[in-house]
N, C-alpha and C positions, 0 to 999 in steps of 0.2 A: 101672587099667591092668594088663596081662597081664606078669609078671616075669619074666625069663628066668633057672634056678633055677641057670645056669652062670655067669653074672654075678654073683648076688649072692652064691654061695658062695665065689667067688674075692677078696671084699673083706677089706681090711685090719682089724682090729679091735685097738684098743687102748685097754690102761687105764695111765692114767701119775697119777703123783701132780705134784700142781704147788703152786707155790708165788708169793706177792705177787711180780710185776712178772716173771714168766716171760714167754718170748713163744714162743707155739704156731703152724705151719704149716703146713697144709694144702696140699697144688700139686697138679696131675695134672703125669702123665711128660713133657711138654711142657717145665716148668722142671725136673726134676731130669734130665733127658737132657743137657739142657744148658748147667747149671750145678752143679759138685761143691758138695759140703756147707761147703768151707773158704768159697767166696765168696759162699753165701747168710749164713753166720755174721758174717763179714766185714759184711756191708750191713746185718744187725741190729745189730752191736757199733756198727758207725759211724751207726747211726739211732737209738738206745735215747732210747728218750721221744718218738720221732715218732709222729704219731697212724698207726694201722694199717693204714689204705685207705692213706696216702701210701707206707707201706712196703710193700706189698701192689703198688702199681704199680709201685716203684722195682724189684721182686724178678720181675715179669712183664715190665718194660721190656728189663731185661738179659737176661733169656732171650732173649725174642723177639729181639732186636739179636742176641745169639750163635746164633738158631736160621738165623741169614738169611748167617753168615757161615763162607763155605766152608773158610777156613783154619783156623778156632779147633780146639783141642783140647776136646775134648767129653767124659763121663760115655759117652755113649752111642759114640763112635768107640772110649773102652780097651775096654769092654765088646765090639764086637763084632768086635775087636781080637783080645781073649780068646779066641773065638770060631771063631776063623778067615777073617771075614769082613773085606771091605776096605770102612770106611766113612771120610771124610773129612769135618770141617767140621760145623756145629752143624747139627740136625734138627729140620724143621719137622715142628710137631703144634699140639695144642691147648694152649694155655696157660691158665692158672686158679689165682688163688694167695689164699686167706681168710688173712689174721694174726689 
């Protein structure tokens, strides 16, 4: 397939060192738009040793639920916030989350 060279130069790239019994996360902007970083940490602290895919849906469940809910305070509402922009309420997107 035909790649578009402004995509894939915009991706992220990282090298981390890890260590036994780390846990890695992957999301698109879907979950982290809206859910900060204390409450995914949060759902791993309180899951440690559940298998990945269960944690993995428990981490896309709550996005999605806060992407649907107009009140919630959002990642993506401070930001645009920042911004100058008026935005209110969790934002639907695409959600996707590998542990």
């Amino acid at each position: 397939s035909r790649q578009n060279p402004e995509i894939v130069s915009q991706a992220d790239i990282k090298s981390l060192d890890v260590e036994q019994g780390d846990v890695l996360i992957a999301a698109s902007d879907g979950v982290y738009d809206n859910l900060f970083d204390d409450e995914i940490t949060g759902l791993v602290r309180r899951n440690k040793g559940k298998d990945p895919q269960a944690l993995a849906t428990d981490i896309a469940t709550l996005a999605y639920n806060r992407s649907l809910d107009e009140s919630a305070e959002t990642p993506f509402e401070v930001e645009a916030t920042k911004h100058g922009y008026r935005f209110h309420g969790g934002k639907q997107d695409d959600i996707c989350v590998v542990v």
